[in-house]
N, C-alpha and C positions, 0 to 999 in steps of 0.2 A: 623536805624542801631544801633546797638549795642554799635558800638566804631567809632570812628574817629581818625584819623591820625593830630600829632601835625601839619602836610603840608597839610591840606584840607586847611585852611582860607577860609572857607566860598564856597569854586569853587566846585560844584556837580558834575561837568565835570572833576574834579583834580584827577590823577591816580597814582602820586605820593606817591607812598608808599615802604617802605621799610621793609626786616624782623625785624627787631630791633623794630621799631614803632606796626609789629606784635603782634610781642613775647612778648611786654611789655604791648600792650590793651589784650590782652589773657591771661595772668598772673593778671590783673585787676578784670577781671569776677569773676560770681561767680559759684556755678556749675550748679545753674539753669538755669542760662543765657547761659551757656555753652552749656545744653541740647538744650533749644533751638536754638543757633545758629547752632545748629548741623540738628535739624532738616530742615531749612531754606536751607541750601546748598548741591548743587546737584553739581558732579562732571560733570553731562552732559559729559560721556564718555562712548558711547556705545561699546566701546571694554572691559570694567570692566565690570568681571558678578556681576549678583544681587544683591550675599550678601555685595559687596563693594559700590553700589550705593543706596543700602538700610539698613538702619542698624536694626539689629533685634529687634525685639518688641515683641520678646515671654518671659515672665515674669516667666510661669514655670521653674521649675528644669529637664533638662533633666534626663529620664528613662532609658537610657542606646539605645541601638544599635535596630534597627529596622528588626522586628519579625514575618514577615508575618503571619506564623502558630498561632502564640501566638493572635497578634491581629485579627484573624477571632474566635476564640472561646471566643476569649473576648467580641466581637460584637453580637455573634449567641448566649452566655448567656446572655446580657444585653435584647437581643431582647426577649427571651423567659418569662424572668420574668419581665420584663417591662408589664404596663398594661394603655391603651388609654382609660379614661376618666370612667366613673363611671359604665355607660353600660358596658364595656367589656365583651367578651365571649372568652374564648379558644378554639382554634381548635379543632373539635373530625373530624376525617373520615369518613361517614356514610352517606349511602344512602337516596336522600330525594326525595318526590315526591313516583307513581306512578312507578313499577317496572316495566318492557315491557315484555313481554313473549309471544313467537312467536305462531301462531295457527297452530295446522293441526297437523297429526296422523306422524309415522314413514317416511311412505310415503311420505305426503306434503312435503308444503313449509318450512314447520318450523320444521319439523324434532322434535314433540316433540306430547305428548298424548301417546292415549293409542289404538295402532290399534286393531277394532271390529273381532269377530271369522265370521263375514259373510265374510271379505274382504278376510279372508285367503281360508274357502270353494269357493271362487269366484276365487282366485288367483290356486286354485289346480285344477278348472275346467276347466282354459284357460290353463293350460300347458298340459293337457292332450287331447285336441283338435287339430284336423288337419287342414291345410290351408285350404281345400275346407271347413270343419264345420267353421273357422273363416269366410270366404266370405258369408256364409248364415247369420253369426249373425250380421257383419258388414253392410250388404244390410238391414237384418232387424229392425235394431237399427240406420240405415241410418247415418253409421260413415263414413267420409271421410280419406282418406287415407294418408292424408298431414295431419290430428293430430296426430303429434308426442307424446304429452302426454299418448295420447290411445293407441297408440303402444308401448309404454316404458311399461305401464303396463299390456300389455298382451305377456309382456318377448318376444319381438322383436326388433334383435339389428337396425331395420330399414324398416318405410313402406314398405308394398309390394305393386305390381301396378295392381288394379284389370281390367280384358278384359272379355268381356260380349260373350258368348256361345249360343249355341240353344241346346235345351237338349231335350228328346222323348217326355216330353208333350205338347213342345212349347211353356213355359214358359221358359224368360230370368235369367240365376243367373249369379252369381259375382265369376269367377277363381281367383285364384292368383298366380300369377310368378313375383320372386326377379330380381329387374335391376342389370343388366350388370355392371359391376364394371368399370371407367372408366380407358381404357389403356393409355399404355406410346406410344410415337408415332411411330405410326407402317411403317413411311418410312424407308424403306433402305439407307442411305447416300451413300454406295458404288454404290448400283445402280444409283443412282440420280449419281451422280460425273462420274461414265461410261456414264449414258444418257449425259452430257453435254459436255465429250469427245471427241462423238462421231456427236457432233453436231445433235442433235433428234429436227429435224420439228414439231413433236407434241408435246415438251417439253418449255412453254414458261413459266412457273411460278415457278421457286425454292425455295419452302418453306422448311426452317427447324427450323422454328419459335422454342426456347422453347425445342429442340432436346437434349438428354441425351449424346448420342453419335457424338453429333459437336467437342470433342476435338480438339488440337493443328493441331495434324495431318491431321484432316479430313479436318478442314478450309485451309489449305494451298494447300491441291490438290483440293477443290473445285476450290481455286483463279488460281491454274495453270492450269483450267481445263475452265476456263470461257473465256480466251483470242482466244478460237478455237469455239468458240460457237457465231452465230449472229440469234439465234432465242429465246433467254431468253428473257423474256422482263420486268417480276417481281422476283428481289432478296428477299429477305426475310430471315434475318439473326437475329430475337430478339433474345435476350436471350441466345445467345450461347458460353459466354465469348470473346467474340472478341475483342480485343487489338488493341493498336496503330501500331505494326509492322503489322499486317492483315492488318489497314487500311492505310497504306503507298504501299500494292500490290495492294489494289484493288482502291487507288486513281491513280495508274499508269494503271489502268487496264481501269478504267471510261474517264480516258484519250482519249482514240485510241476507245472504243467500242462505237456504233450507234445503239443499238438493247435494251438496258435496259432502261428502262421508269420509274420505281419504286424500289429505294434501302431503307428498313428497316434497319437500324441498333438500336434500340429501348433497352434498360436494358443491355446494355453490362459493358464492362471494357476499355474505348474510355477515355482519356483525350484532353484537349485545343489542345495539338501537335497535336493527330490522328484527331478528326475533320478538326484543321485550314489543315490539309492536302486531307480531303476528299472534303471540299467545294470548298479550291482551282484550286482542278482539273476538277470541272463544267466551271471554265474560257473558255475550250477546249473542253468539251462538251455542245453537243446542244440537244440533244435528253431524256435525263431523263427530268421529269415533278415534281415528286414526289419525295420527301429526308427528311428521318426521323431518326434523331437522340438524340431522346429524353431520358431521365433517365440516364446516364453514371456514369462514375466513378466520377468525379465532375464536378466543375464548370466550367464556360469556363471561367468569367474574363470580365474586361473593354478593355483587350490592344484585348486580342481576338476576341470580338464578335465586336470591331469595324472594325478587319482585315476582318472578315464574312461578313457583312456588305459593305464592300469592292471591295470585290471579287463579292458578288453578284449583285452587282450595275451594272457592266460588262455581267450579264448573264444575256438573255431575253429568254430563254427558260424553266425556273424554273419556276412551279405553285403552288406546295404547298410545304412548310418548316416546320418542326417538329421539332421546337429545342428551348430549355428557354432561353431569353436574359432577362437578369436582368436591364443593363441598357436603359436608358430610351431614350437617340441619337439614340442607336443603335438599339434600336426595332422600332422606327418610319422610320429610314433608311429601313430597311431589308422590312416593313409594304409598307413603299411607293413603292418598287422596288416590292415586290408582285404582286398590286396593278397593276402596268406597264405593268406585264409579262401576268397577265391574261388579258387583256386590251387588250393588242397587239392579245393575242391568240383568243378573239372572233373578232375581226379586219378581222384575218386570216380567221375563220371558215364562217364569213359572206361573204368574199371575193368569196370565194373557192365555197361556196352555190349562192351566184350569176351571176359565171361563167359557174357552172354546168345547169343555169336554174334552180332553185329550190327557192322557194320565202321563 
């Protein structure tokens, strides 16, 4: 220590101190001594910021007020004319190595050259040729009909499909006739929705998978249309927007009906609510096998797919489930009760076969 109190006598443990006996070993020092006792003592108070429990140690003159703009152009010239070591090179931009340049004429892949006067006499002799002259050159050049390249360049927006003929000398040549553009789905919904009205015996599969004209409308009188009907047995509804309030009629509708075996509901607009209401009401049916409600509006969730889970624990007539469970309880739940249902179902079919006599 620096100084001592006239009341230490000797005692290391003596705490005995007074300002007076301060003020007067502080007034003793010198200012080097001062420096250092200065450095030596820490307020040990972490509620004083920094600069109080540190005292500064920058020896410069301060520059004035801080310049962000000013010190980055100060930095980006120092770095410019600054120079690393005796090699130095300055930046130039400049392409180094081997240049790439793509091959092939107009035509090609690379879209560069110089395309020949044959390819153009070749190109004005294939536009001026008819389908049956292409079908002779294509049998005699034994081109296949599925290279699209060869048909791009004999300026065809799309193979054609060649069918083999008998012709007067009874040699075979190669027609051509363009395919069938694929249509849009040529059921009638209003018919289908009469036929299910009307309860049609011949009528057991409603597909309108994918259908343009399922609108709001059309789905709500299919669903009011389906309660009078016990001979449907496959629904099939992907793809037609179908919502949680559709699937709140037609889980009351799966309820009470005995006749539907197979409900698609695949790429619709179904959240957690409209499923947890459509698997619910399997509790009370026993006759669907199949339920597929895959791709929807989102997720189902942990609270949900445990409720699903749940509910199907209770059902022994369900065979197959179309639906993503993320968690991992609850897909080993829904797995096991699968598992059970078709278990039980060849139980049944063995039963039934060795009652009929039938090994």
């Amino acid at each position: 220590p620096l100084f001592r109190s006239p009341t230490h006598k000797g005692n290391r443990n003596s705490t005995d101190f007074s300002m007076d006996d301060i003020d007067a070993a502080l007034s003793d020092l010198t200012e080097d001594q001062i420096k250092e006792l200065d450095d030596e003592i820490d307020p040990e108070n972490s509620l004083l910021p920094a600069r109080d429990r540190q005292r500064d140690l920058t020896t410069k003159k301060p520059t004035g007020e801080y310049d962000r703009a000013r010190l980055h152009e100060f930095m980006t010239e120092e770095a410019r004319c600054s120079t690393v070591g005796a090699d130095y090179i300055p930046f130039e931009k400049k392409k180094r190595g081997k240049v790439y340049k793509a091959p092939g004429g107009p035509g090609g892949p690379g879209g560069g050259g110089v395309r020949s006067k044959e390819m153009d006499e070749i190109d004005r002799l294939l536009a001026g040729m008819s389908d049956t002259d292409l079908g002779d050159l294509a049998a005699a050049i034994d081109c296949d009909e599925t290279d699209s390249a060869v048909w791009t360049g004999l300026k065809r927006t799309k193979p054609p499909v060649r069918t083999r003929s008998g012709s007067s000398g009874g040699a075979t040549r190669l027609m051509f006739s363009y395919t069938k553009e694929i249509q849009p789905h040529e059921v009638d919904p209003d018919e289908i929705i009469q036929r299910v009205s009307d309860n049609d015996p011949t009528l057991v599969e409603v597909n309108m998978n994918n259908h343009s004209r399922m609108d709001g409308e059309a789905r709500r009188d299919l669903l009011a249309a389906l309660p009078r009907n016990d001979h449907v047995e496959k629904l099939l509804l992907a793809n037609i927007k179908f919502d949680d309030d559709d699937a709140k009629i037609l889980a009351q509708l799966l309820e009470k009906n005995r006749s539907i075996r197979v409900v698609n509901l695949e790429s619709n607009r179904l959240t957690a609510t409209g499923v947890r209401h459509l698997i619910k009401s399997l509790l009370k049916n026993n006759t669907v096998e199949e339920f597929r409600v895959e791709n929807q509006y989102n997720l189902l969730g942990t609270r949900t797919e445990m409720e699903v889970a749940k509910y199907l624990e209770k059902n022994r007539t369900l065979l197959k489930l179309g639906l993503t469970v993320k968690g991992g309880g609850a897909r080993r739940m829904i797995d096991k009760y699968m598992l059970r249902n078709n278990d039980e179902a060849r139980k049944r079919r063995r039963s039934a076969s060795l009652s009929s006599g039938k090994k």
